[in-house]
ZADO-1210 file (C-alpha; in nm, 4 decimals, padded with zeros to 6 digits):
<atoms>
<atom x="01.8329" y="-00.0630" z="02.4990" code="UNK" pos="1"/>
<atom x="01.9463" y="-00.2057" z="02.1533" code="UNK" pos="2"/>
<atom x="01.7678" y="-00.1577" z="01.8426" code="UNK" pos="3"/>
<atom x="01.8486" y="-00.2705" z="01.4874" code="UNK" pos="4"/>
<atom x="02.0063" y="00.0389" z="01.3511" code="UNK" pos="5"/>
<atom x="01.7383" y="00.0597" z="01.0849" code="UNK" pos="6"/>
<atom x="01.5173" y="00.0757" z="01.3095" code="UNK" pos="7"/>
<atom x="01.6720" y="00.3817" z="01.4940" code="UNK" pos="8"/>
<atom x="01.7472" y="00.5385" z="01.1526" code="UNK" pos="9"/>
<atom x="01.3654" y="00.5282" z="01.0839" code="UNK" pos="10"/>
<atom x="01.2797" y="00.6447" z="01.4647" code="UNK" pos="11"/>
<atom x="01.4707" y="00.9348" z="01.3985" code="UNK" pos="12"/>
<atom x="01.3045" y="01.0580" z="01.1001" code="UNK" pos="13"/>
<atom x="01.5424" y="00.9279" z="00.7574" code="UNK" pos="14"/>
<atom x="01.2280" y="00.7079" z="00.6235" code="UNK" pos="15"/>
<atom x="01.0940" y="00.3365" z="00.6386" code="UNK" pos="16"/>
<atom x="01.3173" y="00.0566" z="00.7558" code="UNK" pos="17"/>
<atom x="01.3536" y="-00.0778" z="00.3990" code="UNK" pos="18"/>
<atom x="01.4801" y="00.2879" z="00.2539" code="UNK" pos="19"/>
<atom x="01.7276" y="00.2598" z="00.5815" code="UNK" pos="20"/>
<atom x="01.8360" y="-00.0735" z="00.5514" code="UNK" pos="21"/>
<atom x="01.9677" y="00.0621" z="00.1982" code="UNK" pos="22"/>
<atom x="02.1765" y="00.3381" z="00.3533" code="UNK" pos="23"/>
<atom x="02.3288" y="00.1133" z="00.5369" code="UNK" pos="24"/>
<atom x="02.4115" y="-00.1709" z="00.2449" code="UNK" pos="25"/>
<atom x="02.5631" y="00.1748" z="00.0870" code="UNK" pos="26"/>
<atom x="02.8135" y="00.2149" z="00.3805" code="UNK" pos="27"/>
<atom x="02.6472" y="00.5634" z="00.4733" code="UNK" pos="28"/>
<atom x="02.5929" y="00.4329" z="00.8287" code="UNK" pos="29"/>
<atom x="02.8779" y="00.4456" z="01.0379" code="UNK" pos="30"/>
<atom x="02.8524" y="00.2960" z="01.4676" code="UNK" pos="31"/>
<atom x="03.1092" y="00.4795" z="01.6949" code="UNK" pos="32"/>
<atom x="03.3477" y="00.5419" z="01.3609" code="UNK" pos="33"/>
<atom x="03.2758" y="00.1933" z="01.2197" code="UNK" pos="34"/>
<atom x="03.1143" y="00.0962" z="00.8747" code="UNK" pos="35"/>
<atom x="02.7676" y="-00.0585" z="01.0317" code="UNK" pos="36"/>
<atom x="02.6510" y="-00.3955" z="00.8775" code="UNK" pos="37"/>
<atom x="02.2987" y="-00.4952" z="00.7820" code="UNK" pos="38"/>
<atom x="02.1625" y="-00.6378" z="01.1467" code="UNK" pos="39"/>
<atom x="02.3550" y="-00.4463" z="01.3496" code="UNK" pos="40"/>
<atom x="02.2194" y="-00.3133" z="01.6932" code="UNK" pos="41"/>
<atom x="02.2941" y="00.0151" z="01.8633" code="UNK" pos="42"/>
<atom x="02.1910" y="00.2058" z="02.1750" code="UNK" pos="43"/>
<atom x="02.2091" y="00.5642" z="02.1427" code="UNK" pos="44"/>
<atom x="02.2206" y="00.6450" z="02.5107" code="UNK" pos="45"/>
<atom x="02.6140" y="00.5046" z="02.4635" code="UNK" pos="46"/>
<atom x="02.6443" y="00.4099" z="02.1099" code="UNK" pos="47"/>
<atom x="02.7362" y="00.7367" z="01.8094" code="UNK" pos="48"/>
<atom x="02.5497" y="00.6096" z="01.5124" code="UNK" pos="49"/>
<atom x="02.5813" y="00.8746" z="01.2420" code="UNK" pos="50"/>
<atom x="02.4266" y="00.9151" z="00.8460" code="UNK" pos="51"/>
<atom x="02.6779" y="01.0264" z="00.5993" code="UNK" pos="52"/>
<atom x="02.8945" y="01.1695" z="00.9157" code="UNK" pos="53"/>
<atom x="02.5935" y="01.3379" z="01.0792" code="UNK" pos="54"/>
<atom x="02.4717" y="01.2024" z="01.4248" code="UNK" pos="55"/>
<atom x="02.1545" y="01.0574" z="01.5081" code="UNK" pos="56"/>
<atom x="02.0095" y="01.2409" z="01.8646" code="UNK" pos="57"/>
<atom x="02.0352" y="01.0758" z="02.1822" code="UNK" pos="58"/>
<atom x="01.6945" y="00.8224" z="02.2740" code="UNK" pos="59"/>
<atom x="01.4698" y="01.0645" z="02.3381" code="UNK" pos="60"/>
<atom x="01.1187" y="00.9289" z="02.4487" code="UNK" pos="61"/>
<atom x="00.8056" y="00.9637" z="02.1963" code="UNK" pos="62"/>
<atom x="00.6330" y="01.2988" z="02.1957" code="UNK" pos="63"/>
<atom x="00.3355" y="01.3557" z="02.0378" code="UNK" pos="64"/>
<atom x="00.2002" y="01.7451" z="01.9957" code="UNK" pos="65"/>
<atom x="-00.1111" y="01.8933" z="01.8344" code="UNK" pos="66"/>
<atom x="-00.0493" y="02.2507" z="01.7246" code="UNK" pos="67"/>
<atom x="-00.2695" y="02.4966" z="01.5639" code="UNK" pos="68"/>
<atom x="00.0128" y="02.6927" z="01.2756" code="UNK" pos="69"/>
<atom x="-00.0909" y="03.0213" z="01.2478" code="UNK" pos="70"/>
<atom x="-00.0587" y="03.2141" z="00.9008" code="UNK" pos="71"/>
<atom x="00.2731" y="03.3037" z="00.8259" code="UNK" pos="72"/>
<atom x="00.4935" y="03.0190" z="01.0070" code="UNK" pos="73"/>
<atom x="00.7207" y="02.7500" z="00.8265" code="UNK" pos="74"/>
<atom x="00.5985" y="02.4401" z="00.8474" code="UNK" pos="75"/>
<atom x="00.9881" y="02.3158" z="00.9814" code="UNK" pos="76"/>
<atom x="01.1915" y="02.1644" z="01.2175" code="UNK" pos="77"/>
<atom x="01.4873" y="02.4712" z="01.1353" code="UNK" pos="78"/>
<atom x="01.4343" y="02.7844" z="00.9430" code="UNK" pos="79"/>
<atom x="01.6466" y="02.8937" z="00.6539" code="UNK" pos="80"/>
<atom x="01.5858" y="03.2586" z="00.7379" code="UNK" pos="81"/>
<atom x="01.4368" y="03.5286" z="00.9377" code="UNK" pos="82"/>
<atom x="01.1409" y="03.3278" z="00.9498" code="UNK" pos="83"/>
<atom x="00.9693" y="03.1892" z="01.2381" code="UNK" pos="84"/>
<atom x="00.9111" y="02.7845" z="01.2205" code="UNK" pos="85"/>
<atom x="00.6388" y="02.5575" z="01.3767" code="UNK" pos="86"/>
<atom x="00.9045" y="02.4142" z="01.5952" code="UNK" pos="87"/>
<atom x="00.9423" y="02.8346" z="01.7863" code="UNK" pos="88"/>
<atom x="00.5980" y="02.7658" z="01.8903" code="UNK" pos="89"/>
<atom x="00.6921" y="02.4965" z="02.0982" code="UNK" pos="90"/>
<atom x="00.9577" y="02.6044" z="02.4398" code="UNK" pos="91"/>
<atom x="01.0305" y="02.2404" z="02.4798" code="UNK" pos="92"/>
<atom x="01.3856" y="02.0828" z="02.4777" code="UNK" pos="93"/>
<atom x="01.4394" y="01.7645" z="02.2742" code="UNK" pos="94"/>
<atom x="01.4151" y="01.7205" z="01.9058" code="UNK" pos="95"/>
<atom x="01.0761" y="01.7526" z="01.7466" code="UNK" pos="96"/>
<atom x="00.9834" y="01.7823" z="01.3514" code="UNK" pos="97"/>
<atom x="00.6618" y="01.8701" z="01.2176" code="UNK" pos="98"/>
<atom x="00.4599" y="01.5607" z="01.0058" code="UNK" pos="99"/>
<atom x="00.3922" y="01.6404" z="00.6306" code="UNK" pos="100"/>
<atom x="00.3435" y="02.0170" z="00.5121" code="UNK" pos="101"/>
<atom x="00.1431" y="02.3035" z="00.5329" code="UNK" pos="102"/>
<atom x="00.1660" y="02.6252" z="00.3404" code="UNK" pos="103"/>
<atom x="00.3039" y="02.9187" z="00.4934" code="UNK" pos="104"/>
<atom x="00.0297" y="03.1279" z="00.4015" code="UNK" pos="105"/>
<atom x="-00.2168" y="02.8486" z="00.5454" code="UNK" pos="106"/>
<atom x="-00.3011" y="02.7640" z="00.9096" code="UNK" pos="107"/>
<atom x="-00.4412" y="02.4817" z="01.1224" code="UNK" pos="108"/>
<atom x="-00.3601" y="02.1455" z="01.2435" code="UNK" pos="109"/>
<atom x="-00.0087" y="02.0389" z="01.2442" code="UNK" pos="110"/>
<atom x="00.1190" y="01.6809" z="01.4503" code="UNK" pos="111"/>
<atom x="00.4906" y="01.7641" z="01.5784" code="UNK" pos="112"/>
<atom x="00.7047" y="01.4419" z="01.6810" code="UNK" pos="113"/>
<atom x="01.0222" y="01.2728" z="01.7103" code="UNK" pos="114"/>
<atom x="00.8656" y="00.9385" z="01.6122" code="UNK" pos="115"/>
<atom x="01.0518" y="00.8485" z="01.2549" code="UNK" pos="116"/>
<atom x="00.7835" y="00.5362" z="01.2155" code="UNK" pos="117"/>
<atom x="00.4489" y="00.7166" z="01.2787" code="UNK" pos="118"/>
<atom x="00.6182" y="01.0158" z="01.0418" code="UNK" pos="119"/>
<atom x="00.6429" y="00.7617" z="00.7728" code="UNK" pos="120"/>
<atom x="00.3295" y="00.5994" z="00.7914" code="UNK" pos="121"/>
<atom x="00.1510" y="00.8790" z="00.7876" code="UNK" pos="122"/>
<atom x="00.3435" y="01.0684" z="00.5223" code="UNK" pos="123"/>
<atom x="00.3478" y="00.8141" z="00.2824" code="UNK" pos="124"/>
<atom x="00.0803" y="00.8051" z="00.0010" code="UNK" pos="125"/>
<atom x="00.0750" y="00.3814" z="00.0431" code="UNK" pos="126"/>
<atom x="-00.1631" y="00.4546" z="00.3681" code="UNK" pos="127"/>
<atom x="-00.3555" y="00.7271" z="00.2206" code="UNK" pos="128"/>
<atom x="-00.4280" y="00.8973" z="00.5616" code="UNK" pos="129"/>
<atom x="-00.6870" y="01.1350" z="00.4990" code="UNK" pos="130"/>
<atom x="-00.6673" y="01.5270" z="00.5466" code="UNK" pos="131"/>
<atom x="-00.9918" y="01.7643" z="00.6196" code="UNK" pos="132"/>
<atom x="-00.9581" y="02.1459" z="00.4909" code="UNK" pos="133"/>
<atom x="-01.1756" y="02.3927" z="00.5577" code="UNK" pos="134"/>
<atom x="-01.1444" y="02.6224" z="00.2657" code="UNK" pos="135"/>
<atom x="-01.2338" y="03.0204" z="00.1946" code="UNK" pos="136"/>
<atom x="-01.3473" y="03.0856" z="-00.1612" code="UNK" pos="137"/>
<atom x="-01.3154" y="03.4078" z="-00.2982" code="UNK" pos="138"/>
<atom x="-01.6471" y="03.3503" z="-00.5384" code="UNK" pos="139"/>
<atom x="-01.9467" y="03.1004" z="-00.4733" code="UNK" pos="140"/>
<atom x="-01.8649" y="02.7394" z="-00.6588" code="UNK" pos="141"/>
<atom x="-02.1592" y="02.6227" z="-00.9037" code="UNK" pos="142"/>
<atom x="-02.1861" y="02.2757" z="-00.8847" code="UNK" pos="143"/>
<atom x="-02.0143" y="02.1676" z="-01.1755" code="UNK" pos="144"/>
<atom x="-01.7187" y="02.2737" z="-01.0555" code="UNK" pos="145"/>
<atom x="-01.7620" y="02.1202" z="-00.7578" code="UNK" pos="146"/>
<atom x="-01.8132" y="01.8472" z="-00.9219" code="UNK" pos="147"/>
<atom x="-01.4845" y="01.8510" z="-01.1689" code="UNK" pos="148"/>
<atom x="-01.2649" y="01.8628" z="-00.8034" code="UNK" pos="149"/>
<atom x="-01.4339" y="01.5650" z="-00.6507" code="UNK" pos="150"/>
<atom x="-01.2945" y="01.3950" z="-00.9882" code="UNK" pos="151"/>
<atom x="-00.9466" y="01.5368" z="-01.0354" code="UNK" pos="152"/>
<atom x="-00.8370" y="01.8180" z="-01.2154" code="UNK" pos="153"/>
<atom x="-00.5597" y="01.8310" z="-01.4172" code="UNK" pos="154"/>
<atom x="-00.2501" y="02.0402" z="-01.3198" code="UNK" pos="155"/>
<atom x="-00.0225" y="02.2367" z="-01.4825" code="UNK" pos="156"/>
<atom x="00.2946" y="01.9968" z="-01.4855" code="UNK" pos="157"/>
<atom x="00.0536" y="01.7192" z="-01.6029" code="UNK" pos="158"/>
<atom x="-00.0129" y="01.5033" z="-01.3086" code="UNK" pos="159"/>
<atom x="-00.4060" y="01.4754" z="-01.2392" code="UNK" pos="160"/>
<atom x="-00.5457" y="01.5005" z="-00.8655" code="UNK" pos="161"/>
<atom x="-00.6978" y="01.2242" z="-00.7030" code="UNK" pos="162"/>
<atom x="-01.0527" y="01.1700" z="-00.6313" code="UNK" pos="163"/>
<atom x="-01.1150" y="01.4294" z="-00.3414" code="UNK" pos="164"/>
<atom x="-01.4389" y="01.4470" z="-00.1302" code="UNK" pos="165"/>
<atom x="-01.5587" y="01.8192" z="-00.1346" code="UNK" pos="166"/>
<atom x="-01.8693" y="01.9573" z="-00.0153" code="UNK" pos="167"/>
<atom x="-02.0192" y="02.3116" z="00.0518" code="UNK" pos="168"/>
<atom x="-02.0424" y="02.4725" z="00.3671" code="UNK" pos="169"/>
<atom x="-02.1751" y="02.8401" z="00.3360" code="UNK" pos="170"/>
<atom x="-02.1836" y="03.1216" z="00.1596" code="UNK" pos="171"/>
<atom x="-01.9392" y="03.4265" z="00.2818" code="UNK" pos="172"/>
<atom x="-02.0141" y="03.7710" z="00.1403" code="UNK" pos="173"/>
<atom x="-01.8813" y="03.7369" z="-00.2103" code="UNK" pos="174"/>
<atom x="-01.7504" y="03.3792" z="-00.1443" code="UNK" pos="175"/>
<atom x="-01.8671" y="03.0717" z="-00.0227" code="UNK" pos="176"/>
<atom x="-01.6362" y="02.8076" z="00.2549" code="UNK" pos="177"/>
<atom x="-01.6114" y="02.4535" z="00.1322" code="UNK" pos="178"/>
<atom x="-01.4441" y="02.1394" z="00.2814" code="UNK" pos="179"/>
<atom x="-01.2083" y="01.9077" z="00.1131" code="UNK" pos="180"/>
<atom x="-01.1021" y="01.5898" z="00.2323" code="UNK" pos="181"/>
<atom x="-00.8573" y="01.4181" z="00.0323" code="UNK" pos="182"/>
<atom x="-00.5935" y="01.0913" z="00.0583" code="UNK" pos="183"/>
<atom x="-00.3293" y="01.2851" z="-00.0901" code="UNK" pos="184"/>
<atom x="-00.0965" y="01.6337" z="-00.0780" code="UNK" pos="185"/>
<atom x="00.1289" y="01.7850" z="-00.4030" code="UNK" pos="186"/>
<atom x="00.2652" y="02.1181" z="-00.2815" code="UNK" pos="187"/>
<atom x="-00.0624" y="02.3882" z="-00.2631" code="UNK" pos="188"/>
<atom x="-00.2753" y="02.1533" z="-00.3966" code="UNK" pos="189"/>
<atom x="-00.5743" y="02.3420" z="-00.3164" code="UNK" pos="190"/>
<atom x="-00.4633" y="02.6580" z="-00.3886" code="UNK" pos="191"/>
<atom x="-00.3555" y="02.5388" z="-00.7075" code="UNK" pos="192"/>
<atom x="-00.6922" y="02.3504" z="-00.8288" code="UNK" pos="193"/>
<atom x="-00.9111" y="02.6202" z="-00.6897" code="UNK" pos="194"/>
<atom x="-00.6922" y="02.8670" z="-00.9266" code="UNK" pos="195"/>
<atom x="-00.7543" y="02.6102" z="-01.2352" code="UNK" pos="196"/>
<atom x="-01.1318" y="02.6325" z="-01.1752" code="UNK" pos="197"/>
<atom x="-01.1947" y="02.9551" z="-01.1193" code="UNK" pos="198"/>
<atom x="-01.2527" y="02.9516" z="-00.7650" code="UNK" pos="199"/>
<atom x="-00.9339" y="03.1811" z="-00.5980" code="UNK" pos="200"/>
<atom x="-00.8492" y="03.0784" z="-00.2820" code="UNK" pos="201"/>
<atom x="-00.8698" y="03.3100" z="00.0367" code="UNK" pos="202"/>
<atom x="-00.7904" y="03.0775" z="00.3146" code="UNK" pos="203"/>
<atom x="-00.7215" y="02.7159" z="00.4293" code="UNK" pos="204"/>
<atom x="-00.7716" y="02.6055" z="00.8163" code="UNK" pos="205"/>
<atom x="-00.6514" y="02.2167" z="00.8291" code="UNK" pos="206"/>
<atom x="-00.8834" y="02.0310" z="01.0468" code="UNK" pos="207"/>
<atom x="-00.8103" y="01.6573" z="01.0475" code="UNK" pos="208"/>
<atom x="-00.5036" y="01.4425" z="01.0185" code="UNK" pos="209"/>
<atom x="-00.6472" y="01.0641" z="00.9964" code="UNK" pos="210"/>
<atom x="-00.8129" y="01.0519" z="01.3197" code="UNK" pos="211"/>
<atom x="-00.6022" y="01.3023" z="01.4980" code="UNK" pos="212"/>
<atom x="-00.8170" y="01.6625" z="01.4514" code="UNK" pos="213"/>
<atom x="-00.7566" y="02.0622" z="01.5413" code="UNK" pos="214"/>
<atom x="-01.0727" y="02.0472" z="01.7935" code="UNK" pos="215"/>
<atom x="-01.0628" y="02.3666" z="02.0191" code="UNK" pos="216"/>
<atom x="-00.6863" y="02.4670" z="01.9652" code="UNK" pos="217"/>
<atom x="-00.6795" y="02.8372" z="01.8642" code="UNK" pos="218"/>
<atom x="-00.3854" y="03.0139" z="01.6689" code="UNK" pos="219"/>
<atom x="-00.0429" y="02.9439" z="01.8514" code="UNK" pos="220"/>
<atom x="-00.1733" y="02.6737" z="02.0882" code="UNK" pos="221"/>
<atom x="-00.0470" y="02.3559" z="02.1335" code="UNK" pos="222"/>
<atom x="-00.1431" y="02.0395" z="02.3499" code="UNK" pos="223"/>
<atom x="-00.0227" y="01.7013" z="02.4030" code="UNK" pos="224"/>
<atom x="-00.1942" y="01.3992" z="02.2660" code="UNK" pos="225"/>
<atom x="-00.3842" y="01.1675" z="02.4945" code="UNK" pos="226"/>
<atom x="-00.3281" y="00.7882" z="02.4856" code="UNK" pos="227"/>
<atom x="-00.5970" y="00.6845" z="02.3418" code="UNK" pos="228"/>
<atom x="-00.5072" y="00.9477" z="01.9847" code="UNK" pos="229"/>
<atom x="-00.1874" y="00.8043" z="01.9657" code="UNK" pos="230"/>
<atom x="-00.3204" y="00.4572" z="01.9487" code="UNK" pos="231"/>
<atom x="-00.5387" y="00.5331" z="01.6410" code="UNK" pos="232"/>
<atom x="-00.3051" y="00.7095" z="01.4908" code="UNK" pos="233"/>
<atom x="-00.0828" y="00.3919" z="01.5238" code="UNK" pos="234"/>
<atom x="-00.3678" y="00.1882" z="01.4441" code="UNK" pos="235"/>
<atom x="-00.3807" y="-00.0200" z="01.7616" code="UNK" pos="236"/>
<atom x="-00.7601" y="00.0545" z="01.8091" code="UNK" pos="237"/>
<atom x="-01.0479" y="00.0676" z="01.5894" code="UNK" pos="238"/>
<atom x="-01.2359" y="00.3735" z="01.4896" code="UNK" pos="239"/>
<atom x="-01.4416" y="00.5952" z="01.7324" code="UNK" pos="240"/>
<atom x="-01.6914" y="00.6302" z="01.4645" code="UNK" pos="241"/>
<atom x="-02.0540" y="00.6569" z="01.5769" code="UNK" pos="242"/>
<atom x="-02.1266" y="00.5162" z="01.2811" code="UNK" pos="243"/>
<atom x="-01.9562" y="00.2202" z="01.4836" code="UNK" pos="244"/>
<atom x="-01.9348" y="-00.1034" z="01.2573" code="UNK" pos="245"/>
<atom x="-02.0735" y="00.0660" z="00.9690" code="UNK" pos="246"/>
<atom x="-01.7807" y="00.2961" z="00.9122" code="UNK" pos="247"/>
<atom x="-01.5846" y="00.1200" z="00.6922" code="UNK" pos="248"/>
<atom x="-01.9145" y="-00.1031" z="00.4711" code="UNK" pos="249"/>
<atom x="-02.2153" y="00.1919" z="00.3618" code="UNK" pos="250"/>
<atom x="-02.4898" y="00.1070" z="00.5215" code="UNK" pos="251"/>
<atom x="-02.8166" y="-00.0463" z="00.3189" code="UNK" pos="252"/>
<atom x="-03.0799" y="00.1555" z="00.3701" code="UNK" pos="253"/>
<atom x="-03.2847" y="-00.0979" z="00.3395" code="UNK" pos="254"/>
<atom x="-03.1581" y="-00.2718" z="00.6185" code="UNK" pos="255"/>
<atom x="-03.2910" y="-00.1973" z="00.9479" code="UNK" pos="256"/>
<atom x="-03.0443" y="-00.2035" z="01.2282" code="UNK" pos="257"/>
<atom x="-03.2011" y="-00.3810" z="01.5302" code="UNK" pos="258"/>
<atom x="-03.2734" y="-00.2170" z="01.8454" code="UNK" pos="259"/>
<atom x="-03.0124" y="-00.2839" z="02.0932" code="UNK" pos="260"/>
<atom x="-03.1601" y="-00.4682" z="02.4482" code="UNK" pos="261"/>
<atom x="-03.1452" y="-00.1876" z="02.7026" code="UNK" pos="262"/>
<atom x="-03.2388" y="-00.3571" z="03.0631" code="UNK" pos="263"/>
<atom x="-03.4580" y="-00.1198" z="03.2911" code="UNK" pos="264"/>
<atom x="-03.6374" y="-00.1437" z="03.6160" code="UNK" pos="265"/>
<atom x="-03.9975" y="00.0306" z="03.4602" code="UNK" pos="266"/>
<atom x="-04.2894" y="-00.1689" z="03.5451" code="UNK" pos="267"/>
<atom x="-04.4111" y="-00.3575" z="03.2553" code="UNK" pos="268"/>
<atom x="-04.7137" y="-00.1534" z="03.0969" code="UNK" pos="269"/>
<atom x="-05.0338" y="-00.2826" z="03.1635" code="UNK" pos="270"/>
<atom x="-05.2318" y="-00.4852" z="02.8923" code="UNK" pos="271"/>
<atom x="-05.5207" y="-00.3014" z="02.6764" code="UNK" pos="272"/>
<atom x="-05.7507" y="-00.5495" z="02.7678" code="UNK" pos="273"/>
<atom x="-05.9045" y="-00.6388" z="03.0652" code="UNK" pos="274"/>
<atom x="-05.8189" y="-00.9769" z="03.2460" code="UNK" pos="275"/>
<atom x="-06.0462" y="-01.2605" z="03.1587" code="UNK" pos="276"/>
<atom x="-06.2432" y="-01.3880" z="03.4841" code="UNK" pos="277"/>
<atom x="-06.1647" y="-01.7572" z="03.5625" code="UNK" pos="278"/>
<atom x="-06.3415" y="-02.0185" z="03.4859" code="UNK" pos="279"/>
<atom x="-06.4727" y="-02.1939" z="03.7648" code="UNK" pos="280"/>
<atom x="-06.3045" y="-02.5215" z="03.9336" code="UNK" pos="281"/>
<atom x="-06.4848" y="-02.8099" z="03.8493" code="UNK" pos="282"/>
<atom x="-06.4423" y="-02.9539" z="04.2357" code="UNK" pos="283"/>
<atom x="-06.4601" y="-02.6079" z="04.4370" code="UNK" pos="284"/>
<atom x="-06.6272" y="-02.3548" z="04.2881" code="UNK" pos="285"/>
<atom x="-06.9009" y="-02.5338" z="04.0654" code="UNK" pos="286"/>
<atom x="-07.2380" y="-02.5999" z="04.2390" code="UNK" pos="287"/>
<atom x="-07.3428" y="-02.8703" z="04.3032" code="UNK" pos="288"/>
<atom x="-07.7100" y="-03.0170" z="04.1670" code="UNK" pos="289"/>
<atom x="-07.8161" y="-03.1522" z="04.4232" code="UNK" pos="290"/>
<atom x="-07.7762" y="-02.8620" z="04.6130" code="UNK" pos="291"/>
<atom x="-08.0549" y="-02.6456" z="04.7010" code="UNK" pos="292"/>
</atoms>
C-alpha cells in the first residue's frame, strides 16, 4: 500500500512528519535511486526508499512490547560494545527500537516498537506524557526537600527541572523509597536532583509510561500489549480512571456526587407505620339509622 513518504519516514522512527517533510525538501530522500519530491508516495514491500543512502526496512506490521529492563542493559535498538541491549531480550525477528531512555544502571518499564508515530508522540516534551518512578533513597528525605523537587531544582548546566509530583512511600533501613512522577526526562534526571539535595540515589524501578504501566512483569520479561493499551496510548479512548469523569477537573469536595440508580428485584421495605384503617363507605359500610 502507498504512503506519503513522510509518512513512512516517521513510521520508521526519523521523527514527526514535519521534521521529515524537511529531509526530503533537502534532497536526503532518495525512491528506488531517485531524488523524492514533497508528496511523493512509496510502498516499501516494492519500493527502496532510503535517508542519506541508508534504507528504510521493509512494511513490517505494528508491534507493541512491554518489557521489564533489568539493571545493567542498554536502553538500544544496537549496542556499541560488549554490552547487552533491550532489544537481546526480545528473540523476535523484525525491527524493534526501544521508546525514550532509561539508565543503564536503572530498571523497569520500557515500550519496544517499530511504530515511528507513537515513538514521537510519546517522546516529545509537546505531549508531556507522564513517567512514574519508584525511587530508593540512600537517607530518609525531610520534607523540605521534598518539597524543593516538587518545584524544580536547579542543575548543574543551568537548566531548572520542571514541576514534578513526588511523594513518600516508606522508610528502608537507612533510606526511605519515594515516587516521582514527572512530564519530562534530561539524561539521569533523578539521579542527578537527588545528588543536588542530598538525597543519593540507590535505585530507580520505572513504573508507568502515560497509561501503559510495568504491572506484574518481573526482570527480563516481556509481553505484548493488548488492544485496548494501544488505543490509549494512541489516544483513541478515554481514560480508565476510576476517578472516571473527574480525572481530568479536581473534584469539589463540596460537591456531592449523586448516587447512581442501581435497579434490583428486593421487595420494597415495609413502612414504619402501621396502615391507616379505612374509612367507611358512605353507601355500604355505614349503618343505617333507621336500622335497629
Amino acid at each position: 500500500m502507498e504512503e506519503r513518504i513522510q509518512k513512512l519516514l516517521a513510521q520508521a522512527g526519523y521523527g514527526s512528519r514535519r521534521a521529515c517533510e524537511e529531509f526530503i525538501v533537502a534532497g536526503r530522500v532518495r525512491v528506488n535511486g531517485q531524488v523524492a519530491t514533497l508528496g511523493q508516495k512509496a510502498d516499501l514491500s516494492v519500493d527502496k526508499v532510503t535517508l542519506d543512502g541508508k534504507a528504510l526496512p521493509k512494511a513490517e506490521s505494528p508491534t507493541y512490547i512491554a518489557l521489564y529492563k533489568p539493571r545493567n542493559v542498554l536502553s538500544a535498538a544496537e549496542g556499541q560494545d560488549d554490552r547487552q541491549t533491550v532489544r537481546d531480550l526480545i528473540p523476535l525477528d523484525g525491527h524493534l527500537y526501544p521508546v525514550g531512555r532509561l539508565d543503564f544502571d536503572s530498571e523497569g518499564l520500557i515500550l519496544m516498537t517499530n511504530d515511528g508515530e507513537l515513538t514521537n508522540k510519546l517522546t516529545h516534551p509537546k505531549y508531556g506524557h507522564e513517567k512514574e518512578y519508584r525511587v530508593l533513597l540512600a537517607r530518609r528525605p525531610d520534607e523540605e526537600q521534598l518539597a524543593a523537587w516538587r518545584r524544580g531544582v536547579v542543575l548543574e548546566d543551568g537548566d531548572k527541572t520542571a514541576p514534578a509530583d513526588v511523594s513518600f512511600l516508606s522508610t528502608a533501613g537507612k533510606g526511605a523509597w519515594i515516587r516521582v512522577v514527572m512530564g519530562e526526562g534530561k539524561k539521569r534526571q533523578i539521579r542527578e536532583v537527588g545528588r543536588l539535595l542530598g538525597l543519593p540515589v540507590v535505585k530507580i524501578i520505572r513504573l508507568r509510561i502515560g497509561t501503559l504501566r510495568l504491572g506484574h512483569l518481573k526482570p527480563r520479561e516481556w509481553r505484548y500489549l493488548t488492544a485496548g493499551e494501544i488505543d490509549e496510548l494512541k489516544g483513541k479512548t478515554k481514560s480508565t480512571s476510576p476517578l472516571g469523569r473527574f480525572a481530568k477537573k479536581p473534584l469539589n469536595p463540596k460537591d456531592k456526587p449523586k448516587r447512581p440508580f442501581v435497579k434490583t428485584d428486593k421487595p420494597k421495605r415495609p413502612s414504619a407505620k402501621p396502615d391507616k384503617p379505612k374509612r367507611p363507605s358512605a353507601k355500604t359500610d355505614k349503618p343505617s339509622r333507621y336500622s335497629r
